[in-house]
C-alpha positions in Angstrom: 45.4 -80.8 93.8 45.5 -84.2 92.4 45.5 -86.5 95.5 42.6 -83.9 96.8 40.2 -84.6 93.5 41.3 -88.4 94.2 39.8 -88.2 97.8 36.1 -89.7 97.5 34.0 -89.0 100.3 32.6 -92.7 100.0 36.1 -94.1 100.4 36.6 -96.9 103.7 38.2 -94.9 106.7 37.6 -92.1 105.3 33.8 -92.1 104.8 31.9 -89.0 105.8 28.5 -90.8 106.6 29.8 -92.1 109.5 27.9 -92.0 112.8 24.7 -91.0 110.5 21.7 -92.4 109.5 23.4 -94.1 106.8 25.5 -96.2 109.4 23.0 -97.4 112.3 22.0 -100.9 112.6 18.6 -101.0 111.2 17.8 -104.3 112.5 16.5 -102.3 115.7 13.9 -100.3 113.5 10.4 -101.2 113.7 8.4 -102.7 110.8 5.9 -101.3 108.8 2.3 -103.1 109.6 2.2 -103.5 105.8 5.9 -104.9 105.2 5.2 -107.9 103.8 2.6 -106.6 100.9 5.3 -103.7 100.8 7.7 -106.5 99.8 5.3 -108.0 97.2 4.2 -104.5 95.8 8.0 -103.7 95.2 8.7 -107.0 93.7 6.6 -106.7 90.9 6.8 -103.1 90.4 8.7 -102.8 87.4 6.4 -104.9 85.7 4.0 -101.6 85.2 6.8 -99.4 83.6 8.4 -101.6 81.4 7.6 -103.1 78.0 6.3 -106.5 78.6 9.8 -108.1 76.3 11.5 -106.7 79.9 9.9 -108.3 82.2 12.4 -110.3 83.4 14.2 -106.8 84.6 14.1 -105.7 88.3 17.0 -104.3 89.2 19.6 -103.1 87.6 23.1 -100.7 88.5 23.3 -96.7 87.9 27.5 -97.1 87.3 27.6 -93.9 85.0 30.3 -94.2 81.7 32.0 -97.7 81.2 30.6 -99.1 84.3 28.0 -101.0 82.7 25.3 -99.9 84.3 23.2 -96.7 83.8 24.4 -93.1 84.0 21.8 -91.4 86.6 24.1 -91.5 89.6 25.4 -88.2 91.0 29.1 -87.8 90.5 30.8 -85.9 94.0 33.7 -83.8 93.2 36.4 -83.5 96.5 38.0 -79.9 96.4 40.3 -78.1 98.4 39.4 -74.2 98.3 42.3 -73.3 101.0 44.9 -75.0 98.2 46.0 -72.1 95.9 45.8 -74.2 92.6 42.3 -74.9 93.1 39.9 -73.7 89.8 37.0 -72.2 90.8 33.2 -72.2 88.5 30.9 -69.2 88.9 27.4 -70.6 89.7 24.5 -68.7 89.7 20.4 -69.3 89.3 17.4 -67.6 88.7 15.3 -70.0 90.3 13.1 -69.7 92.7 13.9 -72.5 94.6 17.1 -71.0 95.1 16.6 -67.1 94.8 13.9 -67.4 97.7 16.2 -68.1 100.4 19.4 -65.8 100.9 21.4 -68.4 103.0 21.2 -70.7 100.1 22.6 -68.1 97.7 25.4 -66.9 99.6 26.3 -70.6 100.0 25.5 -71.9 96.6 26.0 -69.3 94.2 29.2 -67.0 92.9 32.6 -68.2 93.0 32.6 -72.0 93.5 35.7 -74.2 93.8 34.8 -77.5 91.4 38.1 -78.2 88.5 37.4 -77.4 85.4 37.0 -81.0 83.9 33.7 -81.5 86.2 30.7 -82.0 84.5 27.0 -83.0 86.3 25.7 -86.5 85.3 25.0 -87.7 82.1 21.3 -88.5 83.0 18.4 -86.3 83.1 18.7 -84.7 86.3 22.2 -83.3 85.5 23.4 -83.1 88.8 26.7 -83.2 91.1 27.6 -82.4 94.6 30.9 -80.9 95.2 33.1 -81.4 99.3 35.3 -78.5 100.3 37.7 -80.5 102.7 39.3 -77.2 103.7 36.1 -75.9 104.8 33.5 -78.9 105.7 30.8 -77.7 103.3 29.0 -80.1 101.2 26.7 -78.3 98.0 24.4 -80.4 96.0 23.0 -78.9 92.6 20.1 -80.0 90.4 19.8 -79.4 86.7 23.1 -78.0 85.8 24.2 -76.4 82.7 27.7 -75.5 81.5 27.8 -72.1 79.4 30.6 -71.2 76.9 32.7 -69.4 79.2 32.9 -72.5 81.9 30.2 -71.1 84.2 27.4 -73.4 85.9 23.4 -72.7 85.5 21.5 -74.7 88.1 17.5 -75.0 88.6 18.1 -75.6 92.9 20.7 -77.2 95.4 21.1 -77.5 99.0 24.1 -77.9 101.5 25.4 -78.8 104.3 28.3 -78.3 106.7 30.8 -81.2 108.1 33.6 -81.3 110.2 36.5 -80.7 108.1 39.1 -81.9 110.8 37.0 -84.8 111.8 35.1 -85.5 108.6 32.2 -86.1 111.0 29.0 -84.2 111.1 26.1 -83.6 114.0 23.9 -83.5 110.9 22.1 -87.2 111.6 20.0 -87.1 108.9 22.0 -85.6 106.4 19.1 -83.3 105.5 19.9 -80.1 103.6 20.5 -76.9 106.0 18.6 -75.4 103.4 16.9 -76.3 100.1 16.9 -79.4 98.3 18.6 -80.9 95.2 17.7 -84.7 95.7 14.4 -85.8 95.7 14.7 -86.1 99.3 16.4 -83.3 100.1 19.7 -84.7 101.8 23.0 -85.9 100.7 21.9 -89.5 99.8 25.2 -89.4 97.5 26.7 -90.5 100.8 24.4 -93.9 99.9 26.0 -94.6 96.9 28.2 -97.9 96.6 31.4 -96.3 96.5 34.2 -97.7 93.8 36.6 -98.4 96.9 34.1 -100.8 98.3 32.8 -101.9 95.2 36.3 -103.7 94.3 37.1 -104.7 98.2 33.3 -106.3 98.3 32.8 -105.0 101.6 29.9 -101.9 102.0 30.0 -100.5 106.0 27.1 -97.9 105.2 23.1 -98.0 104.1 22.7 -98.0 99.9 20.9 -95.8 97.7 18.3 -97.2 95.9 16.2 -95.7 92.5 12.5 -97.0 92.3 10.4 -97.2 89.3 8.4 -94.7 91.6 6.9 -94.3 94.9 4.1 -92.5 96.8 3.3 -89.1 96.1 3.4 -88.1 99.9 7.3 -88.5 101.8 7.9 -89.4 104.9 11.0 -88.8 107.5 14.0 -88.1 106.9 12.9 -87.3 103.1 11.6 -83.6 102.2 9.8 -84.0 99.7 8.4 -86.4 97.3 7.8 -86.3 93.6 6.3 -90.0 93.4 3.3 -91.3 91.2 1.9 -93.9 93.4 -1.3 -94.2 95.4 -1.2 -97.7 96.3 -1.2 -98.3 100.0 1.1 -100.5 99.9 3.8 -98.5 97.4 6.8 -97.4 99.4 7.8 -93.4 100.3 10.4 -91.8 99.2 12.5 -91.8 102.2 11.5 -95.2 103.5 13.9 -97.6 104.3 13.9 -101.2 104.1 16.5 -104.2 104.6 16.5 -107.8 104.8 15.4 -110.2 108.0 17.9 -111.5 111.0 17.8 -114.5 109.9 18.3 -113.9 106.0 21.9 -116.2 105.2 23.0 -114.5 103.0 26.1 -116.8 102.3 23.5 -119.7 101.8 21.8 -117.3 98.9 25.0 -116.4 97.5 25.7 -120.5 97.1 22.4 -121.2 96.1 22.3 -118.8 93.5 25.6 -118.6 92.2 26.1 -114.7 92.6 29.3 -112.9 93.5 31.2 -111.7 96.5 30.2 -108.0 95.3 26.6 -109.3 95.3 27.2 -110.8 98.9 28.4 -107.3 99.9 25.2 -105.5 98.9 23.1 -107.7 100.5 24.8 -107.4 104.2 24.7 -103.7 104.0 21.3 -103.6 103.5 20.7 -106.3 106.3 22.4 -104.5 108.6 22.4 -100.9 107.3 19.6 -100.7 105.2 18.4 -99.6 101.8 16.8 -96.3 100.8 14.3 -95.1 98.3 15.8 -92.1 96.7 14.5 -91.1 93.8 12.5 -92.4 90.7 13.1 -93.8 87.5 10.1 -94.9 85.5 12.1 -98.0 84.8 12.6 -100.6 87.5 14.7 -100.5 90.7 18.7 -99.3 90.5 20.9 -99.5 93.2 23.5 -96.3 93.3 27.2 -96.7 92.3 29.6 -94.2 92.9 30.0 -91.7 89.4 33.3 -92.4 87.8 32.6 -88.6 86.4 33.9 -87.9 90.1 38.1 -88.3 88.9 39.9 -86.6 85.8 40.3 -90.0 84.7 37.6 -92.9 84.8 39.0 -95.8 87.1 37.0 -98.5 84.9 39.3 -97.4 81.9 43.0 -97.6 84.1 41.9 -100.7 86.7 40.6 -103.8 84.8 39.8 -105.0 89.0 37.2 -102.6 89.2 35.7 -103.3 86.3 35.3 -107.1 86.2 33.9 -106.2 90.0 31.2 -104.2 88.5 30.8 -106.6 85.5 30.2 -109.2 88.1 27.8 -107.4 90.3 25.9 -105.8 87.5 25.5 -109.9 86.1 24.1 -110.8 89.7 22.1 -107.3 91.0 18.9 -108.5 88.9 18.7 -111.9 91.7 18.0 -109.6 94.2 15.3 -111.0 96.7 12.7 -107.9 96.8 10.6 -110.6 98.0 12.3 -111.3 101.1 12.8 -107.7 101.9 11.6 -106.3 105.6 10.4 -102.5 105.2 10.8 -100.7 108.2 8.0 -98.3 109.2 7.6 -95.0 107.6 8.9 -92.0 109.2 11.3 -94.2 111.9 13.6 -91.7 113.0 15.4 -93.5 115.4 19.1 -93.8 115.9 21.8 -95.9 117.9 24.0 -92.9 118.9 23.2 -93.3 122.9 26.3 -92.8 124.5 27.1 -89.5 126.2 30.0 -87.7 125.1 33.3 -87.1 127.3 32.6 -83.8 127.7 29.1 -83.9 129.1 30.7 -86.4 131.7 33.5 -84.1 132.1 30.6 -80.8 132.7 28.5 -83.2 134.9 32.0 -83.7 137.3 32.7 -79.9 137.1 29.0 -79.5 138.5 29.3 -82.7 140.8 32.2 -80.9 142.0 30.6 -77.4 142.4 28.0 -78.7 144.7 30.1 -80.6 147.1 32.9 -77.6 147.2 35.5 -79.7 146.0 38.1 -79.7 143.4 37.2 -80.4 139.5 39.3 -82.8 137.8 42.0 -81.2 136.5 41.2 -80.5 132.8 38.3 -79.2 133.6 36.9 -75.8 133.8 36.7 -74.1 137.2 33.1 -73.6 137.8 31.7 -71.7 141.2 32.2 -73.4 144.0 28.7 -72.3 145.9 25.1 -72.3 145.2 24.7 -68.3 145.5 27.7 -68.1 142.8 26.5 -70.5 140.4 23.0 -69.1 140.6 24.4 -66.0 139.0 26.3 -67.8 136.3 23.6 -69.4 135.1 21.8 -66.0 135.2 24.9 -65.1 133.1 25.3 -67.4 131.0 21.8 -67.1 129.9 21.6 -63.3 129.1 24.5 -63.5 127.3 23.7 -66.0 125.0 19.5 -66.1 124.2 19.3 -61.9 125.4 15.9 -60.8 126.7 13.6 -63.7 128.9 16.6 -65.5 129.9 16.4 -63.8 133.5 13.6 -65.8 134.1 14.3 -68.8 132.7 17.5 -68.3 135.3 15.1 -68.0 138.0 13.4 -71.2 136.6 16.7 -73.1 137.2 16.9 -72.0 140.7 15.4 -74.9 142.4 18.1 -77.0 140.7 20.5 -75.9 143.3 18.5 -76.6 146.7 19.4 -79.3 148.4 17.0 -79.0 151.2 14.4 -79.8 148.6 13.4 -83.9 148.8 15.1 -85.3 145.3 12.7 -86.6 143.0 11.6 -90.0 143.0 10.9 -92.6 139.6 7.5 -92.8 141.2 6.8 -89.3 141.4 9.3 -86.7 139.1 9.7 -82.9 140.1 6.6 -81.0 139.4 4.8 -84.0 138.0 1.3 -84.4 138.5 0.4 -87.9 140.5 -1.4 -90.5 138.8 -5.2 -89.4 138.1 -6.5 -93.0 138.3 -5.4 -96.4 137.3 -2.3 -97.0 139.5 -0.4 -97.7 136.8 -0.9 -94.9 134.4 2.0 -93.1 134.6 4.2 -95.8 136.3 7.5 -96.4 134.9 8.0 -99.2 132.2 9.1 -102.3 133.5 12.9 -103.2 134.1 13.7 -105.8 131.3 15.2 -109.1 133.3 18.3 -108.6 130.8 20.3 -105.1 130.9 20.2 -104.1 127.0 23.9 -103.8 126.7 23.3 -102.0 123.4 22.7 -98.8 125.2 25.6 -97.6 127.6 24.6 -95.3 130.4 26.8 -91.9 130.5 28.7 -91.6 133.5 28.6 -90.4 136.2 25.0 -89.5 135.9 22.7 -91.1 133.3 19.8 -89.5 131.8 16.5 -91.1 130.7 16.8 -92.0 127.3 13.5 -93.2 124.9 14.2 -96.7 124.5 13.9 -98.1 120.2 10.1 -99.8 120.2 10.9 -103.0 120.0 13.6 -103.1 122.8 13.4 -103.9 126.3 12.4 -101.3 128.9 15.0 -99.7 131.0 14.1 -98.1 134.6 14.6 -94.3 135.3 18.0 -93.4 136.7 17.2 -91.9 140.2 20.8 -90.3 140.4 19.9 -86.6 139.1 16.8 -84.5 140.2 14.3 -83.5 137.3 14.9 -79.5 136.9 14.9 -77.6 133.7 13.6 -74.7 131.5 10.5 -74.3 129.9 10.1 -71.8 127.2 7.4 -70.9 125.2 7.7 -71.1 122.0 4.2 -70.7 120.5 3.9 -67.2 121.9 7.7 -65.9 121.1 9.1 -68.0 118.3 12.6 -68.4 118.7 15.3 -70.1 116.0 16.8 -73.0 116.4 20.1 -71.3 116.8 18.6 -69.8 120.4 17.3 -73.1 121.4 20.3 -74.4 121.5 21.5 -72.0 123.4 19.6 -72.8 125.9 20.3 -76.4 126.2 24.1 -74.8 126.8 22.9 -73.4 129.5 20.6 -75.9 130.9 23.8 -78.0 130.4 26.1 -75.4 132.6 23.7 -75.5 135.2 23.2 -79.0 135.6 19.5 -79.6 134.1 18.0 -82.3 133.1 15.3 -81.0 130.5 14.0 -78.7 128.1 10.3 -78.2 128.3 9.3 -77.0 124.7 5.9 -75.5 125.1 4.7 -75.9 121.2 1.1 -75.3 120.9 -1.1 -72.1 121.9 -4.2 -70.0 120.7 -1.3 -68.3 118.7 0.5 -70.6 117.1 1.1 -74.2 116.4 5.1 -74.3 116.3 5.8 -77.9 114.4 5.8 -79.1 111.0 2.6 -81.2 111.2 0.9 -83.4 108.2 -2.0 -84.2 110.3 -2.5 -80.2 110.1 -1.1 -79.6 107.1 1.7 -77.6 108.1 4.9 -78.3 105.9 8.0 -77.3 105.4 7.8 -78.2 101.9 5.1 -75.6 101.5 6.5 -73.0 103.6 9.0 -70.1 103.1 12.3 -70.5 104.8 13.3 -67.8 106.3 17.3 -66.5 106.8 17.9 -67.7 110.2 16.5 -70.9 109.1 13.1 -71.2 110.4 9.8 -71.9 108.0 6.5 -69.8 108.2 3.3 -70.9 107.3 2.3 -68.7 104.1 -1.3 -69.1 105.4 -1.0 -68.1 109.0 2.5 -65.7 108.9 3.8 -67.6 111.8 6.9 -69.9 112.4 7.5 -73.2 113.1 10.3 -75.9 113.3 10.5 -78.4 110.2 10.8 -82.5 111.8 14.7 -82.2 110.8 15.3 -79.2 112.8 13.7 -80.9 115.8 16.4 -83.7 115.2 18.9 -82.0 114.8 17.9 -80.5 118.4 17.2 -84.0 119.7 20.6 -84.8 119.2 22.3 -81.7 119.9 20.2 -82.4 123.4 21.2 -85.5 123.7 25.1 -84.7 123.2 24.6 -82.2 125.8 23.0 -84.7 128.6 19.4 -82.8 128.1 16.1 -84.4 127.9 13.7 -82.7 125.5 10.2 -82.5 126.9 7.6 -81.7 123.9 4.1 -79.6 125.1 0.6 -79.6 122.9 -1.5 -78.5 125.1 -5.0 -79.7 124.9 -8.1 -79.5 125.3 -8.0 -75.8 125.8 -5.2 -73.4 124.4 -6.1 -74.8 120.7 -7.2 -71.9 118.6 -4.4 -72.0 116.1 -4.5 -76.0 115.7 -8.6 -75.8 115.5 -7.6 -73.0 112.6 -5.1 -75.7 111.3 -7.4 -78.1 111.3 -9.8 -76.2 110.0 -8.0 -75.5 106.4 -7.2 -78.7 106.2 -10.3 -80.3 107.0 -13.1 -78.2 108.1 -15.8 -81.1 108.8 -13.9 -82.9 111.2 -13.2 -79.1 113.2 -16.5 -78.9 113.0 -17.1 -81.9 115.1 -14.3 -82.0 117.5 -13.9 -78.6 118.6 -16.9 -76.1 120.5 -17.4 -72.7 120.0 -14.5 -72.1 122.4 -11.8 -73.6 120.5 -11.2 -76.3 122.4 -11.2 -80.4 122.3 -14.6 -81.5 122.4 -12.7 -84.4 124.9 -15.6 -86.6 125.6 -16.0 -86.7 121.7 -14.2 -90.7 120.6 -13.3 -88.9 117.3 -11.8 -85.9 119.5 -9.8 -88.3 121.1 -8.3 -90.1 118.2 -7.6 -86.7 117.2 -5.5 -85.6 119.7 -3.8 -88.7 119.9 -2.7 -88.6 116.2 -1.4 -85.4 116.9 0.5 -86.9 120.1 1.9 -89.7 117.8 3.0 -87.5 115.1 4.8 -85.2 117.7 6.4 -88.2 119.2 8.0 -89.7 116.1 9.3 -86.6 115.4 11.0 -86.1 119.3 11.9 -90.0 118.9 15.1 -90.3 121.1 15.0 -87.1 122.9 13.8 -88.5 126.1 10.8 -90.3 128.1 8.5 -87.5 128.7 5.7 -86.4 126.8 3.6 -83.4 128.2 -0.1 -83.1 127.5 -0.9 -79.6 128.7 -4.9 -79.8 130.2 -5.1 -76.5 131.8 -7.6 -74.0 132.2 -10.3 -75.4 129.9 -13.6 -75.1 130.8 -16.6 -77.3 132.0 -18.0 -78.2 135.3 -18.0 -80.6 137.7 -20.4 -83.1 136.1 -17.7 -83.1 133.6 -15.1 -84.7 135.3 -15.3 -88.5 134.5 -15.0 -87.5 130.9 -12.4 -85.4 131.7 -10.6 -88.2 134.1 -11.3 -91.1 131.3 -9.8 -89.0 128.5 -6.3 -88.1 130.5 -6.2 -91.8 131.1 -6.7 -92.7 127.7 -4.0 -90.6 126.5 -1.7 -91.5 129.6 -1.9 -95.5 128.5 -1.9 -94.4 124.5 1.3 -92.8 125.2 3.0 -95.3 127.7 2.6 -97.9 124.6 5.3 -95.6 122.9 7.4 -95.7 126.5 6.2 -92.4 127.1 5.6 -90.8 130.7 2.8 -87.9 130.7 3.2 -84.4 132.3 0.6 -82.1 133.1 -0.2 -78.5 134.4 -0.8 -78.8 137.4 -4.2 -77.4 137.4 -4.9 -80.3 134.9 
């Protein structure tokens, strides 16, 4: 048990943020418009919490006991629950936060496996997170007390589940599966400068930064927010920021004297980033690993350590806040591009299928005509997402006729031509350079949303655009289901997965512009959130992430649907708790978009933006709805003007529009 408590999850080659959000390059995020006054808010910060004989102070180390730093950071205990020495803690709370939500009991309450020589941090929050390498799951707990008899009392905690062979997750964002213990609800204990690194000087992830305090609003990947701020130009919780290209940081390091461990710190944050993660009141504090996390503290036993933290601790108040480059709130985009062996290895099988000939031979045998795979696919979907799937089946059909002309760039399957400008829906230009940064999966590549500020890539032409839609504003289903049936999308050889989001019924996405949040709404068991206004469901910004990448493993484009400017009762009765003047003037008595309105249109467009950050990466299409709305023919040049204007909005965000065809 020993070498298992010794295990930290922050430890090189054996980190478990890898392949997250904690290790993609940030230097291919976009910038915030505000950056630079970001940079200058930040910098002087700490001047407005702390007595004026510390002004001198902005930043300083949370090391916890003997590290010389302060004691805030969140200590991660590594346990082994299959090992039959392991101690065990019971847990339990009475809070709300916790007692609400029956997955997050069963997972974080009762018999626990933490030693008995754990205790939370010695700050206020009184916190720890505990990894279970026998069975992947991660807990996080908040406020915890110990009681005589060695039991735990905690105010709320989330988890999470990993890969316990791999040590990998499909978690991106490392968000909670449910509830939150951070500020931000997700494991940014992964953040924290681990002890490891701290005495090699090298840092391969993002770092974990405490602010004085932040805005009171979050933004993505964050859940929530408890910040003070309303200055424009304060950062969010969540936000990330690093340092420019063409920072040297060797040159700084010269200039200024510092340390290697302070040269470390500032190339992770160049390249990986830094994060806001919680507040302080005091001034900014960058996140060391908890020596609270081993039986015995490794600044007592290795006097390298400690003159490493000694040294970093002298040189963290030099950082150059002034310099930093915030990236723009709510980015959610990712470098993990690549398809996966076994999508190429499906896409052959199918490949295969079609043409009658033999699968490669580690592969599994899949019908060898169209008739046959028609009914797996039929198959496949009953079995796994039960009643509908039959006609989502019968959707797929036309996937598997090959007398059918094959879709062209110009003009995708059951896309509607260009309504005016010849180049409102064309395809973004091919950059003169290939952008070697993103590999195309093989054999058949599918259309990826390129990062904002990169080069523009033209459509592969290789694979015909057929797919499912399913409606999800009318029957909710979980996200479990969903991903169901990008499996079988996947079996069948799709391409997409319409998501049709918005009805009269029900608006089906977390949405600040409408006030729909999942901070504010009750999770339910499978996982899903409901509206305590309106009683229906809808999918947090995380859980569409997680999809966009469980898509994206799968070779699936994700096609997002608010339909507009009919179908919009529930978003006019959104809008209209949220703010019932502007309702008022945007919508008629019909419910729908008042579209020749300018204010209607910068509306909508919000809405469209807001829905496209959070499908970032999931593919290049973007559908607009425009069907069955009423109005006459003296109508149309509005009509026509407003489609356009959306069409060229959404192309600035590399975004191809659908529409019903009636549209």
């Amino acid at each position: 048990m020993q070498e298992v408590q010794m295990i930290s999850p922050l430890t090189p080659g054996m980190y478990l943020g890898k392949n997250t959000l904690a290790t993609r390059n940030i230097q291919s995020a976009p910038v915030a418009p505000n950056s630079q006054k970001t940079a200058e808010f930040v910098s002087a910060l700490p001047k407005r919490f702390l007595p004026g004989r510390f002004h001198w102070l902005r930043t300083s180390l949370n090391t916890g006991p003997n590290g010389g730093g302060a004691k805030d950071n969140i200590p991660v205990y590594t346990v082994d629950s299959s090992n039959p020495h392991q101690e065990y803690r019971q847990f339990s709370s009475t809070d709300a936060r916790v007692t609400n939500f029956p997955d997050l009991v069963k997972a974080t309450s009762g018999k626990i496996p933490l030693p008995s020589w754990a205790v939370p941090s010695e700050g206020g929050d009184h916190a720890l997170a505990i990894y279970d390498v026998a069975t992947g799951i991660w807990r996080s707990y908040f406020k915890v007390t110990s009681n005589p008899d060695g039991s735990m009392n905690y105010s709320s905690a989330g988890y999470q589940r990993f890969d316990p062979k791999t040590r990998s997750t499909s978690n991106y964002w490392l968000s909670h599966l449910s509830g939150t213990s951070t500020v931000t609800g997700s494991a940014t204990e992964l953040m924290q400068l681990g002890l490891a690194e701290l005495k090699a000087a090298k840092i391969n992830h993002a770092l974990s930064f405490t602010f004085p305090s932040y805005r009171r609003d979050a933004v993505f990947p964050a859940k929530v927010s408890d910040g003070k701020l309303a200055d424009a130009d304060a950062p969010y919780a969540g936000q990330m920021f690093t340092l420019p290209p063409n920072f040297d940081v060797d040159a700084w390091v010269k200039e200024n004297n510092a340390s290697a461990e302070m040269a470390a710190v500032l190339k992770a944050v160049q390249q990986y980033g830094g994060y806001v993660a919680d507040q302080n009141f005091w001034c900014m504090a960058l996140n060391v690993e908890s020596p609270l996390s081993f039986k015995n503290n490794p600044y007592d036993s290795d006097p390298e350590l400690k003159a490493a933290a000694s040294r970093l601790n002298k040189d963290i108040n030099k950082f150059p806040w002034e310099k930093t480059v915030w990236v723009k709130p709510g980015y959610s985009g990712h470098d993990t591009n690549a398809a996966s062996p076994g999508i190429q290895a499906a896409l052959a099988e199918i490949a295969a299928a079609r043409n009658n000939t033999a699968a490669p031979s580690n592969s599994t045998t899949l019908p060898n005509n169209t008739s046959s795979l028609k009914q797996a696919v039929r198959a496949g979907m009953s079995a796994v997402s039960g009643l509908g799937a039959l006609a989502g089946g019968a959707a797929l059909e036309n996937l598997f006729s090959p007398e059918k002309e094959a879709p062209t760039a110009e003009k995708p399957a059951d896309e509607k031509p260009q309504i005016a400008t010849s180049n409102s829906q064309s395809e973004p230009a091919p950059s003169a350079a290939p952008q070697a940064s993103i590999p195309a999966p093989a054999p058949a590549p599918e259309p990826q949303r390129q990062p904002e500020n990169a080069p523009s890539l033209p459509m592969p032409q290789s694979r015909k655009h057929s797919g499912l839609m399913l409606d999800v504003a009318r029957q909710f289903y979980p996200l479990n289901t969903l991903k169901g049936y990008v499996d079988d999308i996947a079996r069948a050889g799709g391409t997409f997965f319409h998501l049709h989001l918005s009805d009269d019924q029900n608006y089906a996405l977390e949405s600040a512009t409408l006030g729909q949040l999942a901070r504010n709404a009750k999770q339910n068991a499978d996982g899903s959130y409901t509206n305590p206004a309106t009683g229906k469901s809808f999918y947090s910004a995380a859980q569409i992430q997680e999809l966009v990448r469980y898509a994206k493993q799968k070779g699936i484009e994700l096609v997002p649907e608010i339909d507009a400017p009919a179908h919009m009762s529930a978003i006019h009765s959104l809008l209209q708790r949220e703010n019932s003047a502007q309702a008022s003037q945007i919508f008629n008595g019909n419910n729908e978009l008042r579209y020749e309105n300018a204010e209607a249109q910068q509306f909508i467009q919000q809405l469209y933006d807001e829905a496209a950050d959070i499908f970032a990466g999931s593919g290049t299409h973007f559908h607009i709805g425009g069907d069955e709305f009423s109005g006459s023919i003296s109508q149309n040049p509005h009509y026509i003007a407003y489609v356009n204007n959306i069409v060229l909005h959404l192309k600035n965000k590399n975004l191809i529009v659908r529409v019903w065809n009636d549209a």
